[in-house]
C-alpha atoms as one frame of an Amber mdcrd trajectory, in Angstrom:
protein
  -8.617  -8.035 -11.347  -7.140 -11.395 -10.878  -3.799 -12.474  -9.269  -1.749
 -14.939  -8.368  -0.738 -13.196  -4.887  -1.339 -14.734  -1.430  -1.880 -12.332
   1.367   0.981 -14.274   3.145   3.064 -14.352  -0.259   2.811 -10.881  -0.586
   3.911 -10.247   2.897   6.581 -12.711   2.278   8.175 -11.141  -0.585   9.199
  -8.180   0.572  11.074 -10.002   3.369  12.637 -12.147   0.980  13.703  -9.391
  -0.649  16.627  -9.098   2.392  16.882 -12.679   2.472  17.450 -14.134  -0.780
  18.660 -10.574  -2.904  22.369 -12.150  -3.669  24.371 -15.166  -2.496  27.468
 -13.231  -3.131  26.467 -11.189  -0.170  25.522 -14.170   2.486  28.659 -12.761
   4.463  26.926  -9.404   5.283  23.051 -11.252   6.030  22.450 -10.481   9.139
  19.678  -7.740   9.665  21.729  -5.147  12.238  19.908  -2.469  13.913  21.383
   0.468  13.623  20.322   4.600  14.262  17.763   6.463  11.915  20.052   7.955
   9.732  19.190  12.381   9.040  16.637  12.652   6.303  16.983  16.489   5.750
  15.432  16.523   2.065  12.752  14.073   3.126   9.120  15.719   2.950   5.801
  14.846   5.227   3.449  13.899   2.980  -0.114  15.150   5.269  -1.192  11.525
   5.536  -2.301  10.911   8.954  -0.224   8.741  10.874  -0.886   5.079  10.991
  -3.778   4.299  13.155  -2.900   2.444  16.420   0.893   2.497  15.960   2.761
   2.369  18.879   6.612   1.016  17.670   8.746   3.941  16.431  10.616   3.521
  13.167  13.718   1.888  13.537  16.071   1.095  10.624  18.581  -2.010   9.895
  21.494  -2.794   7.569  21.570  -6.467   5.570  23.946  -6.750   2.484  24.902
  -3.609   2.950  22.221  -1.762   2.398  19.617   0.082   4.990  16.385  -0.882
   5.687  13.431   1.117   7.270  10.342  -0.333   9.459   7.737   0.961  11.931
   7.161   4.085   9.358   4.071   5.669  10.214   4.571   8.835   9.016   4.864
   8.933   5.168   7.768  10.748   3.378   8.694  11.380  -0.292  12.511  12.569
  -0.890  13.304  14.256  -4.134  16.618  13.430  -6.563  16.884  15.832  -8.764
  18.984  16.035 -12.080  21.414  18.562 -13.456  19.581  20.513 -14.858  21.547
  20.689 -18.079  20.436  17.129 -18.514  16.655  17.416 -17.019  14.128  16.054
 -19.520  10.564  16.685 -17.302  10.050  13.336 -16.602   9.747  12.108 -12.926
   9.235   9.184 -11.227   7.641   7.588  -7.922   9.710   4.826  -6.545   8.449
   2.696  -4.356  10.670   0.212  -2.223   9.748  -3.498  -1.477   9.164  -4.832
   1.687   6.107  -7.044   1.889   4.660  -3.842   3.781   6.491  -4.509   6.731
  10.051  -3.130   5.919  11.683  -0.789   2.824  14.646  -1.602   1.147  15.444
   2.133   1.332  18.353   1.804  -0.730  18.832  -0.962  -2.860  14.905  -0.467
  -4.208  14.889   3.194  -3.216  17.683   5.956  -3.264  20.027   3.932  -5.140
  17.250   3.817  -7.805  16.743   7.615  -6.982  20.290   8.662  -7.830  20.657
   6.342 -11.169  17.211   8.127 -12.874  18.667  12.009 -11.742  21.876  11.399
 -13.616  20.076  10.257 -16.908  17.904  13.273 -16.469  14.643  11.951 -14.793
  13.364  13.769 -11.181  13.047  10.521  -9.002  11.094  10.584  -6.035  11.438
   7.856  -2.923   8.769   7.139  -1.257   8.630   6.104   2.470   5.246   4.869
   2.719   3.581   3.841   6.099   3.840   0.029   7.078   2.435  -2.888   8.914
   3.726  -2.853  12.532   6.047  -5.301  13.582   7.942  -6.079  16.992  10.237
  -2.850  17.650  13.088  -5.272  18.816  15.091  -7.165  16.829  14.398 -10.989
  17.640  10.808 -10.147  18.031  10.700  -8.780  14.656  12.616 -11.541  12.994
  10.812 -14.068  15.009   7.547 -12.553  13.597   8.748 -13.100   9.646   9.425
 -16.404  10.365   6.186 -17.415  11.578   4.880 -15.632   8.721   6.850 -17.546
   6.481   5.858 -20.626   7.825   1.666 -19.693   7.673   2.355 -17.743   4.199
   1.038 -20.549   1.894  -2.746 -21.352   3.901  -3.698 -17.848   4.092  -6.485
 -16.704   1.663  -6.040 -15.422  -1.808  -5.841 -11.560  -2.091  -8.555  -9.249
  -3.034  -9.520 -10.102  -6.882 -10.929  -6.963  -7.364  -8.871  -3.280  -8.107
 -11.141  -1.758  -5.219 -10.601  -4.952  -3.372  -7.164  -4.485  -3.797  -7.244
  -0.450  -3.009  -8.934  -1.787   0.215  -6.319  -4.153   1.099  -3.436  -1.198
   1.204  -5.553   1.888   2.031  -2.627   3.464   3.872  -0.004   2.865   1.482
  -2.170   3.593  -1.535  -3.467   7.234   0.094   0.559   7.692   0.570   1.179
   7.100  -3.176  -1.728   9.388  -4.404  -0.393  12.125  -1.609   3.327  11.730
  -3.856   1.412  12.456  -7.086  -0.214  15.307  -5.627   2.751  16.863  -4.173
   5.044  16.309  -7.365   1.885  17.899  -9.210   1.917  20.518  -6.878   5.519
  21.830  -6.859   6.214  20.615 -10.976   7.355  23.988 -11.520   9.926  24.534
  -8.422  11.077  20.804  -9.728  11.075  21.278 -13.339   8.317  18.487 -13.766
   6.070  18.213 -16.560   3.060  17.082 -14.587   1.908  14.551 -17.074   5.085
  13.027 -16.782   5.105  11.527 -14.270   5.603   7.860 -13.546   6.151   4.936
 -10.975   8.591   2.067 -10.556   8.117  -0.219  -7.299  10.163  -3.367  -6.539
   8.053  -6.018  -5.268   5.342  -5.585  -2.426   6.137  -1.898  -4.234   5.904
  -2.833  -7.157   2.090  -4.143  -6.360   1.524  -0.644  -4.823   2.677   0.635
  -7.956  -0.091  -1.743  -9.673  -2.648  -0.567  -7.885  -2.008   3.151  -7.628
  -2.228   3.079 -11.836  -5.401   1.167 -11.405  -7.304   2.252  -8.338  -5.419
   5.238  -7.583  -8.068   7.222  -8.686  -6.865  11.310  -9.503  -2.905   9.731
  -9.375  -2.491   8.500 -13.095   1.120   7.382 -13.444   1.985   8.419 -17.028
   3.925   4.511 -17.521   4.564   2.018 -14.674   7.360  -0.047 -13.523   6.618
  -3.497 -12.350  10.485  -5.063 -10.922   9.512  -8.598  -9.273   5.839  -7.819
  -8.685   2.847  -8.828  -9.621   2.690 -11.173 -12.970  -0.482 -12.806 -13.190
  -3.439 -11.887 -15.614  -5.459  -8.942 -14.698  -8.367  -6.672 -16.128  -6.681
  -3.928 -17.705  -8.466  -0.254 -18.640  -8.690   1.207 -22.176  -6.352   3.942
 -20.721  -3.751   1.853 -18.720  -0.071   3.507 -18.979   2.163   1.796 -20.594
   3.836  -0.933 -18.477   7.194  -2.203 -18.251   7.928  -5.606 -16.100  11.137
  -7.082 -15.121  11.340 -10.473 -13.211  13.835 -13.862 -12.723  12.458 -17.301
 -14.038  14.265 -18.739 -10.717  12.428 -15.956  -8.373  10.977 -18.339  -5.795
   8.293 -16.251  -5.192   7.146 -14.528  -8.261   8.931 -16.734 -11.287   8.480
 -19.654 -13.045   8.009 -17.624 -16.636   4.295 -15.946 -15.291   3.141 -13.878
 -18.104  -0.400 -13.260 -17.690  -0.005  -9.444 -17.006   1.615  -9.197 -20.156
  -1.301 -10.626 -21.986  -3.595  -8.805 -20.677  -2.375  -5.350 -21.573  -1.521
  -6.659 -25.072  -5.639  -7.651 -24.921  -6.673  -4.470 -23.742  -3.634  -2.842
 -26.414  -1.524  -1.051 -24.184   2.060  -0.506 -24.470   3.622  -3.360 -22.690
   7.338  -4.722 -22.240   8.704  -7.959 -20.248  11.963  -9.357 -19.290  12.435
 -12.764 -18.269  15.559 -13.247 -17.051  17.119 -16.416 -16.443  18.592 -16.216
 -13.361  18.540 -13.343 -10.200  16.707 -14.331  -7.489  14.064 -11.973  -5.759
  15.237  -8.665  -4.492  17.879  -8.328  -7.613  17.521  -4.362  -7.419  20.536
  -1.978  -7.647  22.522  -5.008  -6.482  25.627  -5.996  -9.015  25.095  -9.596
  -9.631  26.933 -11.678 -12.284  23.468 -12.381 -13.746  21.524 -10.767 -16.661
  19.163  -9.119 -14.080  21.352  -6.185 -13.427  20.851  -5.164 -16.843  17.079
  -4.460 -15.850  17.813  -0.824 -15.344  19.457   0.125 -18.617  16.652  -1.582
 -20.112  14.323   0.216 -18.429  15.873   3.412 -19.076  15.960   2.263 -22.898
  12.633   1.632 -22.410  11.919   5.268 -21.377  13.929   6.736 -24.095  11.949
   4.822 -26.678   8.507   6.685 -25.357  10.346   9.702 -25.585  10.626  10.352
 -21.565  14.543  11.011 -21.332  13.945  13.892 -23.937  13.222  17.154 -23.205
   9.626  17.962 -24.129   9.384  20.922 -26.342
């Protein structure tokens, strides 16, 4: 696999997702700590916590949305549809956070709750992370050095192992999901070959390699939202992939379409946006740009492979 991705990029982008997501929110910017909030439906997912972890996880607000970092213990938290409106289909989705934080609700539940009410079981995942500084200014002072380093680090693994390698932890937590859903299809009404994954940038390259690497997982179709865009090796029996990304993202844009061309080449179901304008970190959040409309198209998208219908 080849990719345009920096270790320090990647890193990066997750961060950015907090810091450039909307200048219509610059008034609410400022990363506030605040307490872990209950997670009562949230399930342990059995991975073993991350090695040599000492900070606890601690949460923040920015733009009005939480944040999560420090996770060492992975969780998955089901949305469930009516289910008058279920249709079988589920999906993984994985925040952004350049594996050092989780937009837990712009990129996670917020996602969550807009799949249940079109019938689809969504499924957050909380997947372990880098440690950072538990305080604060040590934490922030920490993103800024490795903003400032991001572009002389090394180029990523170019390999999907290499890759797998890179993210063991996260990547065991997004096979553990698959296995659960699997596991409990019936209690959740999921058709267990159903099941898919959306991620939003560092997620979104989890998401990338968990369809690639992630061995006995095998996402049934993939979301790729501000992730990874550059040409890859593809497998005869990708999923079908759907990508969604701003020309003006500073970090992943510029009109990058060598994914796209490579599962046409390998002739795989494949679908891009381009839009003109949204920043990184566009998620859930209403902007007066075509971004927003990522979600709808997504869903059309879904429809069109027959995954909002019932399956009979």
């Amino acid at each position: 696999m080849t990719s345009t991705f920096r270790i320090g990029r990647l890193a990066a982008i997750g961060i950015a997702t907090c810091a450039l997501a909307s200048p219509a929110l610059a008034q609410k910017d400022k990363m506030t700590p605040v307490p872990t909030p209950a997670q009562p439906n949230a399930i342990e997912l059995g991975t073993p916590p991350l090695p040599g972890a000492t900070a606890k996880e601690s949460w923040h607000s920015q733009y009005g949305s939480l944040f999560a970092r420090n996770v060492t213990v992975a969780t998955l938290t089901p949305y469930l549809p009516d289910p008058s409106i279920a249709s079988g289909t589920a999906v993984v989705v994985a925040p952004g956070g350049g594996f050092r934080t989780l937009s837990m609700e712009n990129e996670g539940s917020n996602v969550a709750k807009a799949l249940a009410a079109k019938g689809v079981a969504a499924f957050v995942l909380k997947y372990r992370l880098v440690q950072t500084p538990p305080d604060m200014p040590g934490f922030e002072k920490s993103m800024r050095e490795m903003f400032s380093s991001a572009g002389a680090r090394p180029p990523r693994p170019s390999t999907p192992d290499a890759m797998a390698a890179s993210i063991a932890p996260q990547l065991e937590d997004a096979r553990a999901a698959f296995a659960l859903i699997r596991k409990r299809a019936a209690e959740w009404h999921v058709d267990p070959n159903r099941i898919g994954m959306v991620g939003f940038s560092a997620g979104a390259m989890l998401t990338m390699t968990t369809a690639l690497a992630g061995q006995d997982a095998k996402p049934a179709f993939i979301g790729d939202i501000y992730g990874p865009m550059g040409a890859m090796t593809v497998p005869a029996d990708a999923p079908p992939l759907f990508a969604a990304v701003a020309i003006d993202d500073p970090l992943l844009g510029g009109g990058e379409t060598g994914i796209v061309k490579s599962w046409i080449a390998a002739k795989r179901p494949v679908e891009v946006h381009l839009f003109e304008q949204g920043g990184h970190g566009f998620g859930m959040y209403p902007k007066e740009t075509t971004s927003t409309g990522w979600f709808d198209e997504f869903v059309r998208w879904l429809d069109m492979h027959g995954m909002i219908k019932p399956a009979h």
